[in-house]
C-alpha positions as protocol buffer text, in pm:
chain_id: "A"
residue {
  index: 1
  type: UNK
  ca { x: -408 y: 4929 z: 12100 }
}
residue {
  index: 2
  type: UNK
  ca { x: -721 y: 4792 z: 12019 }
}
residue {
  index: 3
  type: UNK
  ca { x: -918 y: 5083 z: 11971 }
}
residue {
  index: 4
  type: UNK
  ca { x: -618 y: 5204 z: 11729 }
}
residue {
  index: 5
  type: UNK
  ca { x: -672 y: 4847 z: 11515 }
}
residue {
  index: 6
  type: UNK
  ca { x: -1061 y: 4957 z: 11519 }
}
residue {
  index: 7
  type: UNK
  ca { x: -979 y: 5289 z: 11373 }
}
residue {
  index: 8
  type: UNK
  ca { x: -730 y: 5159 z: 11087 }
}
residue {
  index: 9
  type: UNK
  ca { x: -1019 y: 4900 z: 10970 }
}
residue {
  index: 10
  type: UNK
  ca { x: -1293 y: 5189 z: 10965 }
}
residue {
  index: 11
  type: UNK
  ca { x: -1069 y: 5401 z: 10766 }
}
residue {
  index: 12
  type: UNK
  ca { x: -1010 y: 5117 z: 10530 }
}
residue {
  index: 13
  type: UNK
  ca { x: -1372 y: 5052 z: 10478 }
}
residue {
  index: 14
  type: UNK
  ca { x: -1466 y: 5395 z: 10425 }
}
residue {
  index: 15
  type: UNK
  ca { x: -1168 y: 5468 z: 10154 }
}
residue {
  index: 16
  type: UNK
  ca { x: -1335 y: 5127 z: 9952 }
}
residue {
  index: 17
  type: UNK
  ca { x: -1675 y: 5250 z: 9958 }
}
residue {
  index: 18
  type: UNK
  ca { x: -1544 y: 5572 z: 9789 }
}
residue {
  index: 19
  type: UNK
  ca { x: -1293 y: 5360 z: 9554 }
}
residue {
  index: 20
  type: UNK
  ca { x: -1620 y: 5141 z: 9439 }
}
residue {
  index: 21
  type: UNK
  ca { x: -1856 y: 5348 z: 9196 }
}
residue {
  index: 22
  type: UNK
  ca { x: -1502 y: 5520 z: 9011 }
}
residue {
  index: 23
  type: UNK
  ca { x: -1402 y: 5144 z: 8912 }
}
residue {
  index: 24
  type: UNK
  ca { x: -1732 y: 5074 z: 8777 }
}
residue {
  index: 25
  type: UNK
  ca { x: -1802 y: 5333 z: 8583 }
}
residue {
  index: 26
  type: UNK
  ca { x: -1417 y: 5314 z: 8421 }
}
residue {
  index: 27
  type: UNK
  ca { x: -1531 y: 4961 z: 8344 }
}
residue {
  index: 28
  type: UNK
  ca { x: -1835 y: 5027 z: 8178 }
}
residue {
  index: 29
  type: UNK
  ca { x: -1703 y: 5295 z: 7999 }
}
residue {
  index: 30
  type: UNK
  ca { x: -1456 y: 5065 z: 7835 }
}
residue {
  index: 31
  type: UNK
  ca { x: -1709 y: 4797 z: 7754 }
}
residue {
  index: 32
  type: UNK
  ca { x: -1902 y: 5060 z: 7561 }
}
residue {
  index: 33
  type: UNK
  ca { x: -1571 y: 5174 z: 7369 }
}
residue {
  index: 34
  type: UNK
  ca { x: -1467 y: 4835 z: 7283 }
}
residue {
  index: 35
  type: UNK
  ca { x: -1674 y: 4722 z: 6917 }
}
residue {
  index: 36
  type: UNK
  ca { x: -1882 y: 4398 z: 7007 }
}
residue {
  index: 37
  type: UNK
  ca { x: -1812 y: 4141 z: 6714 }
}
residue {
  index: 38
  type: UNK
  ca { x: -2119 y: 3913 z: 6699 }
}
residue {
  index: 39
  type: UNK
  ca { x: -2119 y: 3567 z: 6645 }
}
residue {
  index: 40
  type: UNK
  ca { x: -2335 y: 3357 z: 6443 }
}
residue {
  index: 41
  type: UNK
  ca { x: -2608 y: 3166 z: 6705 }
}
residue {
  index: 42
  type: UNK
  ca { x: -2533 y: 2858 z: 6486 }
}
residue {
  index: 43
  type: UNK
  ca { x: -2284 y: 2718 z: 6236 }
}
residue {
  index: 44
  type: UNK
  ca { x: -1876 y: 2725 z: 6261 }
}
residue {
  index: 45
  type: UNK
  ca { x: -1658 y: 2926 z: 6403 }
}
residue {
  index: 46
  type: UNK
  ca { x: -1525 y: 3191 z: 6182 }
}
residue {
  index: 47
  type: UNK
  ca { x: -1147 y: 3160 z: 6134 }
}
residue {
  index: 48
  type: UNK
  ca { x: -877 y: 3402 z: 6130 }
}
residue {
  index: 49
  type: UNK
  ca { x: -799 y: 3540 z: 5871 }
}
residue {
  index: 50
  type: UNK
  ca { x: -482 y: 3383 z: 5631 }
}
residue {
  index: 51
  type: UNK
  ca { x: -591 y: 3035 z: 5741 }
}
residue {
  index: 52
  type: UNK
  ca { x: -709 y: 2833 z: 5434 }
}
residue {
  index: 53
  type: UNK
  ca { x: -994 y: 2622 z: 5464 }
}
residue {
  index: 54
  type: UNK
  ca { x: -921 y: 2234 z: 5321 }
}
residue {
  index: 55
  type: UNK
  ca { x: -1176 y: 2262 z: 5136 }
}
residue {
  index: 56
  type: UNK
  ca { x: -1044 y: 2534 z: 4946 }
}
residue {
  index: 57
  type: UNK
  ca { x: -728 y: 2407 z: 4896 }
}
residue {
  index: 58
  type: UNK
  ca { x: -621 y: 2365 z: 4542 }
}
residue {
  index: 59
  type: UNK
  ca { x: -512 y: 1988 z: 4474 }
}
residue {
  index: 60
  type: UNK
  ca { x: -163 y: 1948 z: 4307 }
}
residue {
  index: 61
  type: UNK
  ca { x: -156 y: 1744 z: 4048 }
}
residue {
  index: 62
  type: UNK
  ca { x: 203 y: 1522 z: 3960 }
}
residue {
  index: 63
  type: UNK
  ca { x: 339 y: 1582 z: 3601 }
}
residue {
  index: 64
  type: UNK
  ca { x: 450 y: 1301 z: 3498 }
}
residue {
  index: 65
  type: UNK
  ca { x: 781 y: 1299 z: 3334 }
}
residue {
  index: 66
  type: UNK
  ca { x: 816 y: 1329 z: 2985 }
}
residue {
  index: 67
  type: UNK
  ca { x: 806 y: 1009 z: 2815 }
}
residue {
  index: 68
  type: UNK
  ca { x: 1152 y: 938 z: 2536 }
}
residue {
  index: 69
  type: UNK
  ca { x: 1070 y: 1063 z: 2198 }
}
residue {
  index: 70
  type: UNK
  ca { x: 865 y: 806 z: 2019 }
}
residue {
  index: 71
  type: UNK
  ca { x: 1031 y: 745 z: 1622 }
}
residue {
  index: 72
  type: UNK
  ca { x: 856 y: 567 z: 1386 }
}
residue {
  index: 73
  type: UNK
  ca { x: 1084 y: 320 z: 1241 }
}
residue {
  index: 74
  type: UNK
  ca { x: 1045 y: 370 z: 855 }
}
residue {
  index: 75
  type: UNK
  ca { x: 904 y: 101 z: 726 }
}
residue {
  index: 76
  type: UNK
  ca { x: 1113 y: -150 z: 497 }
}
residue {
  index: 77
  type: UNK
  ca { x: 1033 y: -253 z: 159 }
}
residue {
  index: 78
  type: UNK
  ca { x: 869 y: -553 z: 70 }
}
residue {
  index: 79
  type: UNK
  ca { x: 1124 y: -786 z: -19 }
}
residue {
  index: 80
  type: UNK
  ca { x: 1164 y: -943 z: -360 }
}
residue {
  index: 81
  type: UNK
  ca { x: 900 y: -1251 z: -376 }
}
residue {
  index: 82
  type: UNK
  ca { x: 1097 y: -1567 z: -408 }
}
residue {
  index: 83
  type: UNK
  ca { x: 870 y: -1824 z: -528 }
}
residue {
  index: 84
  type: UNK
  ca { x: 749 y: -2118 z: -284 }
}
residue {
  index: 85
  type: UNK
  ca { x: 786 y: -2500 z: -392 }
}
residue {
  index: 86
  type: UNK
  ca { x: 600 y: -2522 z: -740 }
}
residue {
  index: 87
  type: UNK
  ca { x: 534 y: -2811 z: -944 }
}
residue {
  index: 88
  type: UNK
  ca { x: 851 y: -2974 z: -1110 }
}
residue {
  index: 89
  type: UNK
  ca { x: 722 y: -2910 z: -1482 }
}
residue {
  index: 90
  type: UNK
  ca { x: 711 y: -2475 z: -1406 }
}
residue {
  index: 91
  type: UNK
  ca { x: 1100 y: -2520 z: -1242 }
}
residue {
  index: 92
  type: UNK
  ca { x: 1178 y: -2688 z: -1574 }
}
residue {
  index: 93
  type: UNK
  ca { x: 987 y: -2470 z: -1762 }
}
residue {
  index: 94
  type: UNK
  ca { x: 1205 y: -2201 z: -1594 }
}
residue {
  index: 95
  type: UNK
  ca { x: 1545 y: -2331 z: -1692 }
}
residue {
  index: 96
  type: UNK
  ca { x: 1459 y: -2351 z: -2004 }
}
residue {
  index: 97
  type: UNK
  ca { x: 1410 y: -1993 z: -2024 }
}
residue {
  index: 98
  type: UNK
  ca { x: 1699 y: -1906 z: -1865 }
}
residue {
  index: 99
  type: UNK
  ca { x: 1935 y: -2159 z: -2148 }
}
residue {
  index: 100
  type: UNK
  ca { x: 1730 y: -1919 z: -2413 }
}
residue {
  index: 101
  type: UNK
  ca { x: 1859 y: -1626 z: -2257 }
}
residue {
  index: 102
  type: UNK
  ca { x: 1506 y: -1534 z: -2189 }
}
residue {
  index: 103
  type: UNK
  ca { x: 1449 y: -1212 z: -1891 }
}
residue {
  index: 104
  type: UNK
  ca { x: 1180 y: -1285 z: -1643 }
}
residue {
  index: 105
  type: UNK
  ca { x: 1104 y: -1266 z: -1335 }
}
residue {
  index: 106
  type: UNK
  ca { x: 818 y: -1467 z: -1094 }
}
residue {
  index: 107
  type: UNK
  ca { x: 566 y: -1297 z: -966 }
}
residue {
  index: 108
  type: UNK
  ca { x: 280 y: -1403 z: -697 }
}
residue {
  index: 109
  type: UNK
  ca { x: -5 y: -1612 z: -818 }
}
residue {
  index: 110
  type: UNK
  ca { x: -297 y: -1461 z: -978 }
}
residue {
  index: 111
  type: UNK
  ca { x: -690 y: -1548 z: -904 }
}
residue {
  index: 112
  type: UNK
  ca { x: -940 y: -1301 z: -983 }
}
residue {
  index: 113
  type: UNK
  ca { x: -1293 y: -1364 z: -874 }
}
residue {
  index: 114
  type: UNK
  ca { x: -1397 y: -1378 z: -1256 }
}
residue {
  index: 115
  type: UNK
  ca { x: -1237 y: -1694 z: -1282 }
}
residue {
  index: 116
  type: UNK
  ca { x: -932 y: -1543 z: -1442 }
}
residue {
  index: 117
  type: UNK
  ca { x: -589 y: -1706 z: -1291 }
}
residue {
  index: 118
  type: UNK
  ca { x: -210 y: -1805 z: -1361 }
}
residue {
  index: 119
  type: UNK
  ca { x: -106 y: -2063 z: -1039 }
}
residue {
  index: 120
  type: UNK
  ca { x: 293 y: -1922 z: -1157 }
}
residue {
  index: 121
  type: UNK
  ca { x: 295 y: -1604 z: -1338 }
}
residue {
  index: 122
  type: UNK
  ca { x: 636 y: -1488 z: -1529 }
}
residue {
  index: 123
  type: UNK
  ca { x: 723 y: -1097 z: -1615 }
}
residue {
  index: 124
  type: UNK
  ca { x: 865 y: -1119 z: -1944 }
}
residue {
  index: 125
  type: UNK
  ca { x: 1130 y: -860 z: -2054 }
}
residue {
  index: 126
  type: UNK
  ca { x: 1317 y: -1049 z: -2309 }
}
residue {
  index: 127
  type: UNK
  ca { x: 1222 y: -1268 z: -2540 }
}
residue {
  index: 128
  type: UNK
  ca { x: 1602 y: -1393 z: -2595 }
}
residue {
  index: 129
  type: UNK
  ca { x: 1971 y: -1296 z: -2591 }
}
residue {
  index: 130
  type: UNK
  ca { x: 1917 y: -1028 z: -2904 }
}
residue {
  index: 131
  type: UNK
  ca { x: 1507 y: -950 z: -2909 }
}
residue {
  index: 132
  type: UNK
  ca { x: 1351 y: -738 z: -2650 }
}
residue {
  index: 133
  type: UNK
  ca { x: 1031 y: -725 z: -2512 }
}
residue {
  index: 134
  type: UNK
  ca { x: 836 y: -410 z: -2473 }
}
residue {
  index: 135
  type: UNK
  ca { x: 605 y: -357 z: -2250 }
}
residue {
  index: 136
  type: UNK
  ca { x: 685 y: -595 z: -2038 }
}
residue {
  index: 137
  type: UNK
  ca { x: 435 y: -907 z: -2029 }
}
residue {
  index: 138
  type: UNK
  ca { x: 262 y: -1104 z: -1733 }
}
residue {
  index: 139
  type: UNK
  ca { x: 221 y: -1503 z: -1918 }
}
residue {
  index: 140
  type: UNK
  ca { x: 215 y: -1828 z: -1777 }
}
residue {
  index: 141
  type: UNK
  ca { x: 539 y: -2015 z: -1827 }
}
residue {
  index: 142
  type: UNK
  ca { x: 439 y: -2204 z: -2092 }
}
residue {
  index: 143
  type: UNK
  ca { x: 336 y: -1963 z: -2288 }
}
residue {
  index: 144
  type: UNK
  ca { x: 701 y: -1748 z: -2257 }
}
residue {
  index: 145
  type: UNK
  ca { x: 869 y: -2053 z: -2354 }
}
residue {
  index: 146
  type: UNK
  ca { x: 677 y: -2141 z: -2711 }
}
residue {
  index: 147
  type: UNK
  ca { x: 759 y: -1772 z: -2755 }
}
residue {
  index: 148
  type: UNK
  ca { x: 1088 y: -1798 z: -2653 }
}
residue {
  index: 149
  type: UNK
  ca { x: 1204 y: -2093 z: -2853 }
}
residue {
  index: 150
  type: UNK
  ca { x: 982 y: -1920 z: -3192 }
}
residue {
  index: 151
  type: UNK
  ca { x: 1166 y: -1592 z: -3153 }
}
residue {
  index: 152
  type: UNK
  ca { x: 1475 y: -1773 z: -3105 }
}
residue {
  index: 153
  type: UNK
  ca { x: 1438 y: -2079 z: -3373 }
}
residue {
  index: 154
  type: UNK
  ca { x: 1206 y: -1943 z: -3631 }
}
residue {
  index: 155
  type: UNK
  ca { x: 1183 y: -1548 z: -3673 }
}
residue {
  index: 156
  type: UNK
  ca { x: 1573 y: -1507 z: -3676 }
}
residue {
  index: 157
  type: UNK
  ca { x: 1595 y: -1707 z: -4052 }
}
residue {
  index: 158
  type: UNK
  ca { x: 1265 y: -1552 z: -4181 }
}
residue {
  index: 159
  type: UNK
  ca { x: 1422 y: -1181 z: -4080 }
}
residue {
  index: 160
  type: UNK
  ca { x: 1701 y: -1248 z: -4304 }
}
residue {
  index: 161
  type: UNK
  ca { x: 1518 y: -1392 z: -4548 }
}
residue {
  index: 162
  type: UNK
  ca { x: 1276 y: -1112 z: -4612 }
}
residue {
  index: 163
  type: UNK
  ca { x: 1433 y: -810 z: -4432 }
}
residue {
  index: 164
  type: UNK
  ca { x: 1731 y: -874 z: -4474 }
}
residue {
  index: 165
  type: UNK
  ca { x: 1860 y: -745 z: -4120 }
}
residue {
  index: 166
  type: UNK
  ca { x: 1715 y: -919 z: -3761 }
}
residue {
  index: 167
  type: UNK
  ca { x: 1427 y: -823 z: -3531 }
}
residue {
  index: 168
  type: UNK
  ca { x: 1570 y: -650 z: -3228 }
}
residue {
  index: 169
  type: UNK
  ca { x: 1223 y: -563 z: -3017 }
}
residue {
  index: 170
  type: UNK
  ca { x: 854 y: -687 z: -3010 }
}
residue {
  index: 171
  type: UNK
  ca { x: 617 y: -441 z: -2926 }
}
residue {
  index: 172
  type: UNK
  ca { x: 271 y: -704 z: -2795 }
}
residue {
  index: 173
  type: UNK
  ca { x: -79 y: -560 z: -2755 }
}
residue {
  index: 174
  type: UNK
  ca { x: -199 y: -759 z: -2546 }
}
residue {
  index: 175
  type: UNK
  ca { x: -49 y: -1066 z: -2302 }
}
residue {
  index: 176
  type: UNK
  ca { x: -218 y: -1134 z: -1945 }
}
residue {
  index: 177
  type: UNK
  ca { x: -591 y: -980 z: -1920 }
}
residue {
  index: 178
  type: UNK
  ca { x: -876 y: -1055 z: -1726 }
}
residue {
  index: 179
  type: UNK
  ca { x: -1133 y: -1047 z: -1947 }
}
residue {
  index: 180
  type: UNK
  ca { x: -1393 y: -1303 z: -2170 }
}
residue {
  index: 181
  type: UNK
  ca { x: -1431 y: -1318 z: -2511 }
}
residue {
  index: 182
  type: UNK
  ca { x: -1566 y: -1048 z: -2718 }
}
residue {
  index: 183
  type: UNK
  ca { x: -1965 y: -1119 z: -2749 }
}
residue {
  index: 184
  type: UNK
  ca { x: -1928 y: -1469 z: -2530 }
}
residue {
  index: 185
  type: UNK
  ca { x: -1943 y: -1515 z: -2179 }
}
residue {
  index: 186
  type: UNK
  ca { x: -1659 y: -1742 z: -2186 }
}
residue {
  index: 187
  type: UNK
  ca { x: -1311 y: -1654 z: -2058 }
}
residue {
  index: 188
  type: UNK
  ca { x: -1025 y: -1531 z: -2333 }
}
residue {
  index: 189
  type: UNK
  ca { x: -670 y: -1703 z: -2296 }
}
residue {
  index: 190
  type: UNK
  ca { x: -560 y: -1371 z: -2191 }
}
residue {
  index: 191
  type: UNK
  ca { x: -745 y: -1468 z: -1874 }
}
residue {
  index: 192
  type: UNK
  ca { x: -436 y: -1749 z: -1828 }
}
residue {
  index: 193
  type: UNK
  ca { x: -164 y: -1575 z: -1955 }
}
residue {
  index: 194
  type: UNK
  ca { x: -194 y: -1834 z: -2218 }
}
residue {
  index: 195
  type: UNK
  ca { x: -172 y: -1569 z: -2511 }
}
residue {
  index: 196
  type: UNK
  ca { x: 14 y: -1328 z: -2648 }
}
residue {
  index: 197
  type: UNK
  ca { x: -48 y: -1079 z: -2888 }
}
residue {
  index: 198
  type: UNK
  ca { x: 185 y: -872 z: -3140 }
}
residue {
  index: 199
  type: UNK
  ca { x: 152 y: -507 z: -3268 }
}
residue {
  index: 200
  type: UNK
  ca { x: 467 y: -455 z: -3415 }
}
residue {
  index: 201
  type: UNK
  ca { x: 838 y: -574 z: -3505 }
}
residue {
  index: 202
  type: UNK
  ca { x: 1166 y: -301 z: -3482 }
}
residue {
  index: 203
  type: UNK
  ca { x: 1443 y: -409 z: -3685 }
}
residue {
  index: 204
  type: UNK
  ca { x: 1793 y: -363 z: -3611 }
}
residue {
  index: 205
  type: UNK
  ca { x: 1819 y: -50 z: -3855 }
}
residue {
  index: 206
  type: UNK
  ca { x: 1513 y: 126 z: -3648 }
}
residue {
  index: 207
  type: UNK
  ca { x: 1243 y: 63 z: -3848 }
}
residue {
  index: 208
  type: UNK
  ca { x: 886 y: -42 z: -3689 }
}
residue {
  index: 209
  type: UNK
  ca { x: 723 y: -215 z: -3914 }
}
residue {
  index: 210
  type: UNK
  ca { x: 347 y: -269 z: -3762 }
}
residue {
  index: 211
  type: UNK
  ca { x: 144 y: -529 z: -3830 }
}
residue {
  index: 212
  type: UNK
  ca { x: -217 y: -328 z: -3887 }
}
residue {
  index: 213
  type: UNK
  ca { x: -5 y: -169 z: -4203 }
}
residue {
  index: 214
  type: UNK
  ca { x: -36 y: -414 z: -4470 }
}
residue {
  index: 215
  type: UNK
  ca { x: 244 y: -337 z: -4665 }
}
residue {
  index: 216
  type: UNK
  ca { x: 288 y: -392 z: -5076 }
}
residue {
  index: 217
  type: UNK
  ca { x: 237 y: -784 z: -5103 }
}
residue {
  index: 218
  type: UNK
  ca { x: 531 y: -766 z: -5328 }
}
residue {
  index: 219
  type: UNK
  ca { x: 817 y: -673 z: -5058 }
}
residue {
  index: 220
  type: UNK
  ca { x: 993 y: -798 z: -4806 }
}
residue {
  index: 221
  type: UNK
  ca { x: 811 y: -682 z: -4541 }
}
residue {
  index: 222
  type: UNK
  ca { x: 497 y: -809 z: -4662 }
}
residue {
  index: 223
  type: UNK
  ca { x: 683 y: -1157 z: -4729 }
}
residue {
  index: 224
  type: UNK
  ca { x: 812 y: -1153 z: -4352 }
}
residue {
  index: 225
  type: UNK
  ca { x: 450 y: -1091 z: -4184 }
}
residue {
  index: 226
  type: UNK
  ca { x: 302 y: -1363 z: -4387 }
}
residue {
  index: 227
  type: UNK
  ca { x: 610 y: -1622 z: -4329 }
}
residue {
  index: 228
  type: UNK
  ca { x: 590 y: -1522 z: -3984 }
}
residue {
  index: 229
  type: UNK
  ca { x: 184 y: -1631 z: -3948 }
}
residue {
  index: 230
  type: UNK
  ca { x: 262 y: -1945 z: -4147 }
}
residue {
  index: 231
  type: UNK
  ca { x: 551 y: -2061 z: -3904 }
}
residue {
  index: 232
  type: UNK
  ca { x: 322 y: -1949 z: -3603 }
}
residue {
  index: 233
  type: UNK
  ca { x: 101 y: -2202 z: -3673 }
}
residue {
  index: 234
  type: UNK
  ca { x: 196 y: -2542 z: -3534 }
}
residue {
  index: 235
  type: UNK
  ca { x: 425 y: -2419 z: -3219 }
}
residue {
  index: 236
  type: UNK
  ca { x: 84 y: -2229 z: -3126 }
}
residue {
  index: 237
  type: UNK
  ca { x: -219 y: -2364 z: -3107 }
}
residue {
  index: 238
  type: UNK
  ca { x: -403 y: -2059 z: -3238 }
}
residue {
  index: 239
  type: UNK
  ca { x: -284 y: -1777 z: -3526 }
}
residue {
  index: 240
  type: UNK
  ca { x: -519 y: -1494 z: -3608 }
}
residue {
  index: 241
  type: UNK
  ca { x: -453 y: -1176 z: -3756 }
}
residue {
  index: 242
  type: UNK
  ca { x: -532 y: -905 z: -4020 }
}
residue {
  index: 243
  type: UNK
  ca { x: -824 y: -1079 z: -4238 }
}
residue {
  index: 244
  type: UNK
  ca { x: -942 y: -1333 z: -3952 }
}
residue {
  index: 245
  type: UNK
  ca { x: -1174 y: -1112 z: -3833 }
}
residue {
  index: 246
  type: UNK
  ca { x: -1233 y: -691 z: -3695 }
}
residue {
  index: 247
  type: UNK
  ca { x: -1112 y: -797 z: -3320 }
}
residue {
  index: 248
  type: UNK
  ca { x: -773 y: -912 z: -3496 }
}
residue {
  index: 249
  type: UNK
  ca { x: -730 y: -648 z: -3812 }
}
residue {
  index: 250
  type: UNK
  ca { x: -418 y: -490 z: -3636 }
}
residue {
  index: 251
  type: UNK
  ca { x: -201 y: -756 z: -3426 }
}
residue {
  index: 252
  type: UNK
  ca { x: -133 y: -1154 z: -3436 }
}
residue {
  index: 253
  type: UNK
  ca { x: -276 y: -1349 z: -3176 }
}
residue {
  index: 254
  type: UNK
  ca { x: -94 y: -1624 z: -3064 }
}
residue {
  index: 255
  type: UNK
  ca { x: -279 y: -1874 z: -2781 }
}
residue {
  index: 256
  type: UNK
  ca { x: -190 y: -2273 z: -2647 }
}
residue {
  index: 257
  type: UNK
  ca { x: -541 y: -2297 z: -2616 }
}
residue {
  index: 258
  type: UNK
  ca { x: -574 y: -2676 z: -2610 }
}
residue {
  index: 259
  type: UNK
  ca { x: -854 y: -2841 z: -2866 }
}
residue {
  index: 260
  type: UNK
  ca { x: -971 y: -3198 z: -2955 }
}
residue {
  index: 261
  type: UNK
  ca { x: -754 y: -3425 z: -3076 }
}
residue {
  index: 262
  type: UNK
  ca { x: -476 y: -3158 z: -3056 }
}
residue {
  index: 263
  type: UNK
  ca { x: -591 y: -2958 z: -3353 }
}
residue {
  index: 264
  type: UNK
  ca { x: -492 y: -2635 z: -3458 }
}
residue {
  index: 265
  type: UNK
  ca { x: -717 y: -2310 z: -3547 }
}
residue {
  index: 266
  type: UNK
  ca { x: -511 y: -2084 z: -3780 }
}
residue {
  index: 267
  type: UNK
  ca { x: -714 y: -1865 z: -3958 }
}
């Protein structure tokens, strides 16, 4: 029995001794077969592929959701300007005008850095119930109310005098202007709406009849113009006109400007 046992374990040991070199040149030959990937001797470890590095990763950025359309509200217009508290002689001054059926309308107060300035300006459209105004004219208040109460006490009579029918529009040359007086530094009474100047007269029928055209001295119209200058003087302070001097050769000037000892200059 033993020497059986001693037998099997020889065999055994003889069959691995034979078994030995196959295996390890099988091995070997696989190793050489099999590609050798190197690796870097420093630095990371690649990665497989598909797998993004977090560095590369692209950053999403929220859109924010879109904001309710924006409209521009349209703007509105300015509103009418309604005159603030004003000295009690201008709101008499203005119901006056409106018993004389005068058109106006106030406007915001004037300064000019030239020293030119009406504290209460009017817009003048009428002069009264039956005689227009045209263009309209910026005066002080006083100023539209001497007119107002002329054109409404004194023209009508001398129109039917002379011309025989009434003046229905006033054409003016010149009312508020910011400007001084021709060859002097000093301001004009344009500057304070304190004057007014006429260019012409339309009578009812349609006729203009214009003040720069001296007409025959012997008619009516000629009559009218100089009845009109005469009347002028007294409810305004100053009358010029045709013959006073080359500023005045084509339009009555008509001022309030105020003098010693209330005197008049009607030339």
């Amino acid at each position: 029995m033993i020497v059986l046992l001693a037998v099997r374990s020889a065999l055994t040991a003889m069959l691995l001794c034979a078994l030995v070199p196959v295996l390890s040149s099988s091995n070997a030959d696989a190793a050489e077969a099999a590609p050798s990937v190197p690796l870097p001797a420093t630095g990371p470890i690649p990665q497989a592929r598909g797998e993004v590095r977090r560095s590369e990763m692209s950053v999403i950025v929220p859109i924010p959701s879109p904001r309710p359309e924006e409209r521009t509200q349209p703007q509105k217009p300015p509103a009418p300007y309604k005159p603030g508290r004003m000295p009690g002689q201008e709101a008499t001054c203005r119901r006056a005008l409106t018993k004389l059926g005068v058109s106006f309308s106030d406007r915001p107060s004037i300064s000019e850095a030239a020293g030119c300035a009406i504290p209460h300006p009017l817009v003048i459209t009428r002069l009264s119930r039956k005689i227009a105004l045209q263009p309209e004219a910026t005066l002080n208040c006083a100023t539209a109310l001497a007119l107002a109460r002329f054109f409404t006490e004194k023209v009508p009579p001398l129109a039917r005098r002379h011309l025989k029918q009434p003046v229905t529009t006033v054409r003016h040359a010149s009312a508020y202007v910011c400007r001084s007086r021709r060859g002097l530094q000093k301001l004009s009474e344009h500057a304070f709406g304190n004057a007014f100047d006429i260019a012409a007269f339309t009578l009812a029928d349609g006729t203009q009849l214009d003040v720069a055209r001296q007409p025959d001295p012997k008619s009516g119209r000629a009559r009218f113009l100089k009845a009109f200058r005469t009347a002028a003087c007294g409810p305004f302070k100053t009358v010029l006109g045709p013959g006073s001097n080359a500023d005045h050769a084509n339009h009555f000037h008509l001022d309030l400007q105020k003098r010693r000892n209330n005197s008049l200059y009607c030339k």
